[in-house]
N, C-alpha and C positions, 0 to 999 in steps of 0.2 A: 381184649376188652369186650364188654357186653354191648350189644347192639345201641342202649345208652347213650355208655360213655365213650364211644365212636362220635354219637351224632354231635354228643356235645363238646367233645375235641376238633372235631369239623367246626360249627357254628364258630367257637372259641378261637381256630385256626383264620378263618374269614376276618371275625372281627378286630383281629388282631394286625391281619395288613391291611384293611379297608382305615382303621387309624395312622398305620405308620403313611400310609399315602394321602391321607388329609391332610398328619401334619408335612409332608413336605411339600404339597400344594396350597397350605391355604394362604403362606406367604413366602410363594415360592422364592428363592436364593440357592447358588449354587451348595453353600455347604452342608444345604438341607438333605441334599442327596446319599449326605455322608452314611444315613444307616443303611439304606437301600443297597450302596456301597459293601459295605463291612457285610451283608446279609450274601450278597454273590460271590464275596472273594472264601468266605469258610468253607465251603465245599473243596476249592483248589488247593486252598491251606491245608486243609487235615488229609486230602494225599501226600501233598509235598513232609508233610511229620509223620506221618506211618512209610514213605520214602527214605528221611533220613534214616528212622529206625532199622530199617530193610539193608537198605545201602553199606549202613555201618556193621552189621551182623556179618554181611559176607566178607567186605573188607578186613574184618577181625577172625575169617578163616571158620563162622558157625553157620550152619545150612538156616534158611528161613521157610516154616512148613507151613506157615499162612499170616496172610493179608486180610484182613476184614475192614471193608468203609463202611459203617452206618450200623445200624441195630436194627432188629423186626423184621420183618418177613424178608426173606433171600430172594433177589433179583434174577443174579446173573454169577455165575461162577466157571472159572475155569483155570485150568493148570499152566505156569509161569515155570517151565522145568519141574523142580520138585517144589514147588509153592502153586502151593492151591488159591486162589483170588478169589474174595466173595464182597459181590455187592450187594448190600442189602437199603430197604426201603427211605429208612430215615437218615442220611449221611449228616448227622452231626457228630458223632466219635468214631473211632474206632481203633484198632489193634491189630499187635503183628508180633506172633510168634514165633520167637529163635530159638534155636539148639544149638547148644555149644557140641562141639565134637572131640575136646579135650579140654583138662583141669587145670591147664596151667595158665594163667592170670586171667580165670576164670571174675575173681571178682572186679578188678580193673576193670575188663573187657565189659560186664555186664554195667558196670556203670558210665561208658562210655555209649552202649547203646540204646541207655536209657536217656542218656543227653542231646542223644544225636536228635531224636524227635524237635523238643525246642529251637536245638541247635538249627536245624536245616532253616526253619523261618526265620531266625534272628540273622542267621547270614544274606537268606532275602534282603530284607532289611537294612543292614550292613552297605549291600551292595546296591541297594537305591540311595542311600545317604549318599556314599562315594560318586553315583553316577550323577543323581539329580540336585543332593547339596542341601542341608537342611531346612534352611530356608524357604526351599519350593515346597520339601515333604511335609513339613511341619507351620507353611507361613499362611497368610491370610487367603482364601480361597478366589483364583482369579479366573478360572476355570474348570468346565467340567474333569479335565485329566487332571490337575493341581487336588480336584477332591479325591478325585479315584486315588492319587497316591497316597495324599494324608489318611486316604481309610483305608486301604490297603496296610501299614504302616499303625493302623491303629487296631485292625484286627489279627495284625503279627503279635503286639506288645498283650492284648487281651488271650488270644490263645495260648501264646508260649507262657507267658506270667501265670496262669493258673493251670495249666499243666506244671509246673515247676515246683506248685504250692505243695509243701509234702502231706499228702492224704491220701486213706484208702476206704475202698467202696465198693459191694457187690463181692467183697475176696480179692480186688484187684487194688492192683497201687498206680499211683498215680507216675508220672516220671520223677518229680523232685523227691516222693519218697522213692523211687527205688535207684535214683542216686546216690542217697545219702544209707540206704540199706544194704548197698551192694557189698564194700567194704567188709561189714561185720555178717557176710551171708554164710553159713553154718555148714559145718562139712558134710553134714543129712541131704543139705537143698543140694549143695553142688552135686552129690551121688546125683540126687532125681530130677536135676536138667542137665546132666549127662545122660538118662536114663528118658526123658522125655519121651521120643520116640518109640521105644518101647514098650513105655507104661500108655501112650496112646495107642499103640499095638492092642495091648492088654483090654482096653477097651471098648476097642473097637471089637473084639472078637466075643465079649461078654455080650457087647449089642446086638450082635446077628446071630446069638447061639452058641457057637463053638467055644461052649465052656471046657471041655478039654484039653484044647490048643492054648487058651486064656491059661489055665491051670498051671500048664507046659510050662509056657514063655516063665509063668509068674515064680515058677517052682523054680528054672535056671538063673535066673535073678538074683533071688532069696541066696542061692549057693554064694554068689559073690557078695553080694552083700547082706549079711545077715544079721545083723545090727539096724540096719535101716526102717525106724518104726512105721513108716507110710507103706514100705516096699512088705511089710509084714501086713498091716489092714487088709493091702489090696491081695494078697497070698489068701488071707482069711476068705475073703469076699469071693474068691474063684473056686474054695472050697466050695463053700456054701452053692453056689451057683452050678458044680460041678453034683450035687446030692451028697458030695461026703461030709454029711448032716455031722459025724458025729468024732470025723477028724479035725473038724470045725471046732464043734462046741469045744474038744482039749485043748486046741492051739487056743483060742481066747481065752478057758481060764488059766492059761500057761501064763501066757503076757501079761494078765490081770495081777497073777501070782508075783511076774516080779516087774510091773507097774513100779513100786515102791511111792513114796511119796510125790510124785507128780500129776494135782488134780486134774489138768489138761491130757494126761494120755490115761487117766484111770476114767476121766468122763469117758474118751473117745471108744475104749473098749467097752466101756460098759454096754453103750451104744450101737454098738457093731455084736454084742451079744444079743441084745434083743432084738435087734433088726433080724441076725439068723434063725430065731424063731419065729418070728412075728412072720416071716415068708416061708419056712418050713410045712410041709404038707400034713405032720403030727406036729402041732408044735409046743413043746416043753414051755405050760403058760405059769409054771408057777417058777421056774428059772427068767423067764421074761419079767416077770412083776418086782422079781427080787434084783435085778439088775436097773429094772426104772426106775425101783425106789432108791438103790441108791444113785442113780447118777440123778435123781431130781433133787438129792438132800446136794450133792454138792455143787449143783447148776441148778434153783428154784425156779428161774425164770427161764430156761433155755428153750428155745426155740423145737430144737428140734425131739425134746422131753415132751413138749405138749404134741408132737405130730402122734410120736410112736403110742403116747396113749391113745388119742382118738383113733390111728388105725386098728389097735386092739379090741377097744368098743366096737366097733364094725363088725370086726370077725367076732366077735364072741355076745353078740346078741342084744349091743346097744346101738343099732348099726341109726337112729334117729341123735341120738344126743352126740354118738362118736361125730358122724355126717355136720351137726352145726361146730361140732370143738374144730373138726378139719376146716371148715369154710375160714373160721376165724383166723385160724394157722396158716392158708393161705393166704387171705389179705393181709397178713402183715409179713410175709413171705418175701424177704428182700436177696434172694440168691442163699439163704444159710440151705433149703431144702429144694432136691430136685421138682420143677412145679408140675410134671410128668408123673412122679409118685402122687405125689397130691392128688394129682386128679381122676389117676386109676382109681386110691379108695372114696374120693368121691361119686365116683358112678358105683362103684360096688357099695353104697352107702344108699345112693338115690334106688339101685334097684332093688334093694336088702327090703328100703320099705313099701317100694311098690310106685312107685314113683318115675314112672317112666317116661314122660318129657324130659324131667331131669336128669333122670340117668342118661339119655339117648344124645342129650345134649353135652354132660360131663365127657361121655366117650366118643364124642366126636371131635372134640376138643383136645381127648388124651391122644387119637388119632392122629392128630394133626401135629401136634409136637413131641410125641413120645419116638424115643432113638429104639428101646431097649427091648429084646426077644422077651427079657424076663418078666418085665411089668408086663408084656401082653399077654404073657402065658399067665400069669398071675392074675389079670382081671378076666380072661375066658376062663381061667376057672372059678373063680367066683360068681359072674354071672350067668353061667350055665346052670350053676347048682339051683334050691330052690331059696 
């Protein structure tokens, strides 16, 4: 956020309990307490549903390689065996990623651990019914603990009920859809959460450099499964990243070639053809133009169509109008684009025209959240030039 729209998520933050606590004081009663309630138990609740999820993964025999409560800025992390824990600033969601370790009732299992989240607070739940009897959880408020429970009780039915609702968001699914998706999940996905670990291998290793080891992994891979179109992307992307510019550019128009009728994988390669020049250090701009044009005739609006033009502008000498097309593409930037790219050719945009607050500020920003060797080596070299 900008210095801003910090202050006024604070102000907004304030004024927002400074009401909740008038209205439960101005005539005070115990069931007044009930949001202030419901407001302390979510924190407990959304460990206890990233628990069940965790809980049920090992139980069903798949390693769990991280826990995450909250979003924004990382608190506190540390290693739980092979699970990595991370608390971060704002705990109101969060997630936990599992690895199956075999194929065999892969999709069952993944729907079972996608249920287990809901599941765990609805058995809370369950088990206050049973102990305290509905009447007390659900009856007229006679006491402070009589409210603790009915809101306890009422931010089980509010968390688990819209976790459950099937929707997805950011690239991610919600638990009710990846209950109801688990069933019909495609023998592509299952290769690549078999492959999970790996392919975070694979990435982890493009982040700190060692594009040859990346390359490695990704080349022994491909041998087993070679049909696999995601496990072929990311083969592409280790070329590229490894300089074999031009073993690259063949294996994409290879795929391109027998793409065949599927405008979701002819976009994707087209995409992943321009990005390999668009980062190339000679880069073939009239193969780049003719790959954006088409992947914008068959995606008009797509998102990530309007980034790779404005980064083109930048490098090729409209680094002021490319700079506002990027600004645009990032505020409406909902996770389809990494925001680390963004922001590399936004400083290399800000210093293109001379604009050195703002560049200074873009790349203090790319600093602060960028993973990748590559975008660094790729904005030192553009900012160094003239």
């Amino acid at each position: 956020m900008s210095r801003t729209e910090a202050q006024l998520s604070i102000v907004g933050g304030l004024a927002f309990t400074i009401m909740i606590l008038l209205a439960i004081f101005e005539e005070f009663s115990y069931g007044r307490l009930s949001v202030l309630f419901i407001l302390l138990f979510w924190v407990p609740l959304l460990v206890l549903h990233e628990a069940g999820h965790a809980i049920a993964a090992r139980l069903l025999g798949w390693r769990v390689r991280e826990i995450v409560i909250g979003f924004g800025r990382e608190l506190w992390r540390w290693q739980l065996g092979e699970t990595r824990v991370v608390i971060k600033l704002a705990p109101i969601e969060g997630y936990v990623l599992p690895a199956p370790t075999s194929a065999q009732h892969m999709r069952l299992k993944s729907a079972l651990i996608y249920a287990a989240g809901p599941g765990a607070e609805l058995l809370l739940l369950a088990a206050m019914l049973l102990v305290l009897g509905k009447d007390y959880v659900f009856g007229s408020a006679g006491s402070v603990e009589q409210v603790a429970a009915y809101s306890l009780a009422i931010a089980i039915l509010l968390g688990a009920g819209f976790n459950l609702l099937p929707f997805s968001t950011g690239g991610a699914v919600s638990d009710g859809l990846g209950i109801l998706s688990s069933p019909f999940m495609s023998e592509e996905t299952i290769q690549l959460r078999l492959l999970a670990v790996e392919l975070r291998e694979i990435t982890r290793l493009l982040e700190s450099g060692s594009n040859a080891r990346a390359l490695d992994v990704a080349q022994k891979l491909l041998r087993d499964f070679p049909d696999n179109r995601a496990l072929q992307a990311i083969y592409a992307s280790t070329l590229a990243a490894d300089r074999q510019l031009e073993t690259a550019r063949e294996f994409v128009r290879r795929q391109l070639a027998t793409a065949g009728d599927e405008p979701g994988t002819t976009l994707a390669w087209l995409q992943r053809q321009a990005r390999i020049e668009l980062e190339a250090e000679e880069p073939a701009w009239l193969v780049f133009d003719l790959a954006l044009q088409k992947a914008t005739a068959l995606a008009p609006g797509n998102l990530e169509n309007r980034a790779l033009k404005a980064m083109s502008m930048v490098l090729r000498g409209s680094a002021a109008e490319g700079g506002e097309q990027l600004a645009e593409t990032w505020r409406s930037n909902h996770g389809e684009i990494d925001d680390a790219e963004l922001l590399a050719y936004l400083a290399i945009a800000a210093h293109r025209v001379g604009d050195r607050n703002a560049s200074g500020r873009f790349r203090s920003v790319f600093d602060s959240v960028n993973k990748s060797a590559r975008l660094r080596a790729l904005v030192s070299r553009h900012m160094s030039s003239a």
